[in-house]
C-alpha positions in Angstrom: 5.1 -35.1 40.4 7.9 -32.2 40.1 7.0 -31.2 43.7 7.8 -34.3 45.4 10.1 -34.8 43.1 11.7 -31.7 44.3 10.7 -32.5 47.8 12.7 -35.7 47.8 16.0 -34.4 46.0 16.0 -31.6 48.8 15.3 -34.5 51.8 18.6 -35.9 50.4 20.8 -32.8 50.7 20.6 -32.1 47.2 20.4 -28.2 46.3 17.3 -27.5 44.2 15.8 -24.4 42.4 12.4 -24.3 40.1 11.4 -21.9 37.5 7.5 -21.7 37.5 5.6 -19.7 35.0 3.6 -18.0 38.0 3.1 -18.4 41.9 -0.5 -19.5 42.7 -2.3 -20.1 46.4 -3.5 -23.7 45.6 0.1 -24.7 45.0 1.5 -28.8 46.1 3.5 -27.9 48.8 7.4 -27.8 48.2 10.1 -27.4 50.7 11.6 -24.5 51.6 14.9 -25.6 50.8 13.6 -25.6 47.3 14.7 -22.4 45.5 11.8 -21.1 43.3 12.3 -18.9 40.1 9.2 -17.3 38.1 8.4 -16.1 35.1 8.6 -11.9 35.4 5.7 -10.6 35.7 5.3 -8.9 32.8 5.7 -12.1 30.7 2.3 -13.3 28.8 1.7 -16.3 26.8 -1.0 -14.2 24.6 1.1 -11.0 23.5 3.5 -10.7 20.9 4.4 -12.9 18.2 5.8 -16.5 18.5 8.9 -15.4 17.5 9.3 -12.8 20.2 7.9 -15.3 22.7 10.1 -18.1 22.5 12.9 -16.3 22.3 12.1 -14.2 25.4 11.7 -17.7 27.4 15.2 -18.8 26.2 16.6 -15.9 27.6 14.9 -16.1 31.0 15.2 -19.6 30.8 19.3 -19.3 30.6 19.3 -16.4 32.6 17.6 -18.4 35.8 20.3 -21.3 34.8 23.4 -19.1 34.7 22.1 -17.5 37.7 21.0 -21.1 39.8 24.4 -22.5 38.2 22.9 -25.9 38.4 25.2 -29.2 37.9 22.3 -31.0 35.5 19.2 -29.7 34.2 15.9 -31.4 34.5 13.1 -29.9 32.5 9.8 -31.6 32.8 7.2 -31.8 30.0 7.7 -32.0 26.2 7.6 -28.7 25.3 9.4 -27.1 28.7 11.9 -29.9 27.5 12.3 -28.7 24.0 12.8 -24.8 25.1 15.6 -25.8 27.5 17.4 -27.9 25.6 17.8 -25.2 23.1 18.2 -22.3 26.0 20.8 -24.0 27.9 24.5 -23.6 28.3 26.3 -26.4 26.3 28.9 -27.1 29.4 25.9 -28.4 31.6 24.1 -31.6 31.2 20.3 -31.9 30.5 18.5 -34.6 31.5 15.3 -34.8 28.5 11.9 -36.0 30.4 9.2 -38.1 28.8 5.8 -37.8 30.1 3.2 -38.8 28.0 2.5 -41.4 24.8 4.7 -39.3 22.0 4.1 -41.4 18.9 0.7 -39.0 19.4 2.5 -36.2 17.9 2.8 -34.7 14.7 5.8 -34.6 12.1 7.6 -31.7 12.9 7.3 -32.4 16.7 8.3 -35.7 16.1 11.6 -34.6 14.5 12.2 -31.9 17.2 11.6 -34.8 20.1 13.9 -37.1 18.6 16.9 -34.3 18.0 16.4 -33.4 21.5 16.7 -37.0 22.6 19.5 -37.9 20.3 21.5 -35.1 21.9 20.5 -34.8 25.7 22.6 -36.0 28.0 20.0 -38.4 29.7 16.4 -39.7 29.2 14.0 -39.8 32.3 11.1 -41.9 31.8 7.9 -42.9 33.7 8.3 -46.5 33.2 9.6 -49.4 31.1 7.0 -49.3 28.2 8.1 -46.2 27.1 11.1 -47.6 26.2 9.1 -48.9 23.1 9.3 -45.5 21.7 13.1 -44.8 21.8 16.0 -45.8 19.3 18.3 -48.5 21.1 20.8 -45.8 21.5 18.3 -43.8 23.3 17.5 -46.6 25.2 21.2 -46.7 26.4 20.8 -43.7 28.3 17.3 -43.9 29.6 16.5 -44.8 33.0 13.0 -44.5 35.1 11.4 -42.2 37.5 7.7 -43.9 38.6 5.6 -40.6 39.7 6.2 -40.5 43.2 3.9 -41.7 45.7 2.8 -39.3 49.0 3.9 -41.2 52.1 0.7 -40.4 53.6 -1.4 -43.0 51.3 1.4 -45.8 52.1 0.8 -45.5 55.7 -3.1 -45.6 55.2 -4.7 -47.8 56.8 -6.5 -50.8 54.3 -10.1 -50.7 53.8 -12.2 -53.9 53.1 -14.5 -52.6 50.3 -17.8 -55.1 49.5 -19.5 -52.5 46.8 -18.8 -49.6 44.7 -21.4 -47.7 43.6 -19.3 -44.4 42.1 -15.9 -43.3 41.3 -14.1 -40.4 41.0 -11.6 -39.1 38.8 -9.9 -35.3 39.4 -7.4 -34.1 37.2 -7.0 -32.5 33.8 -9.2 -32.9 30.6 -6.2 -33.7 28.0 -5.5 -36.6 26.1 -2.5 -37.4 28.2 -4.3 -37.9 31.1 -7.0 -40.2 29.2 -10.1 -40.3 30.4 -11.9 -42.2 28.1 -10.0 -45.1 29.3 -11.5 -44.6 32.6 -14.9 -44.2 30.7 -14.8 -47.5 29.0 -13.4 -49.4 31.7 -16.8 -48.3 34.0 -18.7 -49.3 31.3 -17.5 -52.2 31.4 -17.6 -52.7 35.0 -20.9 -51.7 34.9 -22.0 -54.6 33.1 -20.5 -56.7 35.9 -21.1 -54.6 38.8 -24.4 -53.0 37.7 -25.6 -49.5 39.2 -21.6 -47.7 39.7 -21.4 -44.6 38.0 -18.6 -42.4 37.0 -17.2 -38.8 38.4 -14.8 -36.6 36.4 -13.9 -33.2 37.8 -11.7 -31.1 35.9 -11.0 -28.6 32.8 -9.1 -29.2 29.9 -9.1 -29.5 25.9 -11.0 -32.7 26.1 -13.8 -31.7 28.2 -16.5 -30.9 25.3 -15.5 -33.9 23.8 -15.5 -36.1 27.0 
């Protein structure tokens, strides 16, 4: 989603730049208009205390912004969200992104998401149900971003399909992504369309439990 995201912005003539945590070979393919930031490479999730940590990422965090000089700031992901919010020059705006169900959250995230929503600039959603989880003032300052769509599958030719006998499923293991929805819903088709099974490929915290 951030890379066509990305990809779409720059197609427009809008200047873009990315911080990543790390560069990878499998990566979604982004423009090279796009500017891409990292992480250094010294930087580990697993060393040092929290305190260290997350202080460390608001420094490189509002080092890569001073340095990009962006005119609005959009941090995708909860938790990315939070840590920009709080690493982020006051003088330029910051768009807050909402990804996932968050009444699934505990207290103390709870109170964290809804300071950061109260006092961001703007609200990007996924779509108009989530709008059931913001304050009407919130709600004034939302709008929606559907995940993109690769032109590649519009311009597909349709397929007549008389049977389906498997599906398959690739992405991450974690509650946002919700595979036991998928898993219940074959189930049920199952009872209608008999012999279809079920293929999930991925890793994630939900796997064992899946």
């Amino acid at each position: 989603a951030i890379s066509r995201f990305a990809n779409s912005l720059v197609n427009k003539g809008v200047n873009v730049g990315i911080l990543v945590f790390k560069r990878t070979d499998n990566e979604y393919f982004l423009s090279d208009s796009v500017k891409v930031f990292r992480f250094p490479e010294d930087y580990c999730e697993n060393e040092g205390n929290v305190v260290d940590r997350v202080l460390r990422r608001r420094r490189i965090i509002r080092n890569t912004i001073n340095e990009f000089n962006p005119d609005c700031i959009i941090p995708f992901l909860e938790s990315v969200t939070n840590e920009t919010f709080f690493a982020a020059p006051r003088n330029i705006p910051v768009i807050a992104t909402l990804r996932d169900v968050p009444e699934k959250k505990s207290k103390l995230k709870k109170m964290l998401r809804q300071h950061v929503l109260n006092s961001c600039d703007a609200i990007m959603l996924q779509n108009e149900a989530q709008k059931a989880f913001l304050t009407n003032k919130q709600i004034t300052k939302s709008f929606v971003v559907p995940n993109m769509v690769s032109e590649e599958f519009l311009i597909a030719e349709p397929k007549s399909i008389t049977s389906i006998s498997r599906i398959v499923t690739v992405g991450r293991l974690t509650e946002q992504k919700n595979m036991e929805m998928a898993i219940k819903s074959i189930y049920n088709l199952h009872n209608v369309l008999g012999d279809i099974k079920l293929y999930i490929y991925g890793e994630g915290v939900e796997r064992k439990r899946l």
